[in-house]
N, C-alpha and C positions, 0 to 999 in steps of 0.2 A: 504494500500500500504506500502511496506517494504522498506524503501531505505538504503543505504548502507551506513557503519560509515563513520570513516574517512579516507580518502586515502591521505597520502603527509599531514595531518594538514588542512585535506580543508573538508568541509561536501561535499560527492557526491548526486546530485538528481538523477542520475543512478539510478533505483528499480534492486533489486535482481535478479527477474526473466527476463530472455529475451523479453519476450513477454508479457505487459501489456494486462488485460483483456479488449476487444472489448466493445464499446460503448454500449448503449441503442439501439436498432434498432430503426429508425425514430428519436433521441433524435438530434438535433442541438446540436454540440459541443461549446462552449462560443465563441470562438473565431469566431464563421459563423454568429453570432448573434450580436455581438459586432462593435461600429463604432468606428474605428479608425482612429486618427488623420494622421497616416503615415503606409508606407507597412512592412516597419522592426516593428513597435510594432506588425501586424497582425502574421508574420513570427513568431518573439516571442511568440506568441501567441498561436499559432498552437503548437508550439515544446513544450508548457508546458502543452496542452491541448495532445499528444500524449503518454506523460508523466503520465499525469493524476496526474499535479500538479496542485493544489489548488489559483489560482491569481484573483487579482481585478482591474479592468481599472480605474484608476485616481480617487480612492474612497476620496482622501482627499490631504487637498493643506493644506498646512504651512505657518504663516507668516514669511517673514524674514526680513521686510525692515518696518519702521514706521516713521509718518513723527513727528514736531515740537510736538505736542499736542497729541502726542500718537497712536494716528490711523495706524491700518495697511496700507499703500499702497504699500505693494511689499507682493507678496505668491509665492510658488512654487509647486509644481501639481506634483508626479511624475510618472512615466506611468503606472508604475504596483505596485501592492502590493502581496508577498505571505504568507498569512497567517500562511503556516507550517515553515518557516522560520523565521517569523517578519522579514522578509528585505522588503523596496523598491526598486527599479529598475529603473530609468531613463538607456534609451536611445538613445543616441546619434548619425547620420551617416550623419550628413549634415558638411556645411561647419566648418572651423576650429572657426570664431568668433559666432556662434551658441555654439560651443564645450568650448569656455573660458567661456562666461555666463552661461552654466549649470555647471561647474565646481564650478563658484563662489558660485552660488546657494547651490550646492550641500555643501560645506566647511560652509557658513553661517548657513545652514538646521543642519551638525554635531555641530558646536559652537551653537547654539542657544536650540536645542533639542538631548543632547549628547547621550539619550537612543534611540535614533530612530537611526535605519541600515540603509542607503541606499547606494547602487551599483552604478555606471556607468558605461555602454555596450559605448564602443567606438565604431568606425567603426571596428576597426581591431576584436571587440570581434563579433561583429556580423557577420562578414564575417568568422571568425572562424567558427560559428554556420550553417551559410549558406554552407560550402565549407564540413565541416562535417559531414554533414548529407542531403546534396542532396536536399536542400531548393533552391528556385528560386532569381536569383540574387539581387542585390538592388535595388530598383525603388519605387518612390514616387508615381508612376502613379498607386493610387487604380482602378481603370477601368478594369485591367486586373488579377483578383486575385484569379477566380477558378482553377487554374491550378497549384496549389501548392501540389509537390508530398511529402507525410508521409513519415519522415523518417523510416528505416527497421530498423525493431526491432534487437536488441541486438548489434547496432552500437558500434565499439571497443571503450576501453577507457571511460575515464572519465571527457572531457572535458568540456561541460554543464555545470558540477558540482565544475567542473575548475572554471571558470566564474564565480559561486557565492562567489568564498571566499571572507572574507573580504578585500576592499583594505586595502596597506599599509598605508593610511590616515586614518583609520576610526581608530575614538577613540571606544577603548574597554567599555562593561559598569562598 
């Protein structure tokens, strides 16, 4: 897969070609096989699997908190990993004191382990994704979640790939 340099200072995951090549017939795509915690990681999920970008669901958790005697008891998990990028991916779309603890986490995760990349998807970034490409609205309630329509290929722009630049918090390596 060919993706596209940089546009604006930002890597795009946009691929070249409009039209990514078609699945395995019969293959389960990762994300129809995969449990997820909430409907926006599946959502994510789907959109990188349309993409036929390369993620891992919560492959590894970080300490970032230890107590008197050294022992870990605080880690942080974050939702995705993409391999062709080395970034991780938390995201966020629930309440606002949900959103201050994964922030902390996230700044402790940079201070503690300065080579590791990770992202935070706000609500606003996900609904960005959802309103751009014709994804089904935000709802925790997994029960209902074969009815997620593929975004059409060669959707304008470069906003996806908007989304992964680095924040402006993240320390460089």
């Amino acid at each position: 897969m060919i993706f596209t340099g940089r546009r604006k200072g930002r890597t795009s995951l946009i691929p070249d070609t409009a039209d990514p090549p078609p699945p395995e017939p019969d293959a389960p795509l990762p994300s129809e096989t995969t449990n997820f915690a909430h409907n926006s990681e599946r959502q994510f999920a789907k959109l990188l699997d349309f993409y036929q970008i390369e993620w891992e669901y919560e492959p590894r958790s970080f300490d970032i908190g230890w107590d008197r005697e050294g022992v870990p008891n605080q880690r942080f998990r974050p939702d995705f990993y993409l391999p062709q990028y080395d970034t991780y991916i938390e995201i966020t779309t629930l309440n606002q004191k949900l959103v201050t603890k994964k922030n902390r986490k996230v700044r402790l995760l940079r201070e503690l382990y300065p080579d590791v990349k990770c992202k935070i998807f706000y609500q606003r970034d996900y609904l960005d994704l959802l309103i751009k490409y014709g994804l089904e609205r935000p709802s925790q309630d997994t029960a209902a979640l074969g009815a997620t329509p593929i975004p059409e290929a060669g959707a304008s722009g470069g906003g996806f790939g908007d989304l992964l630049a680095p924040d402006s918090q993240a320390q460089s390596k």
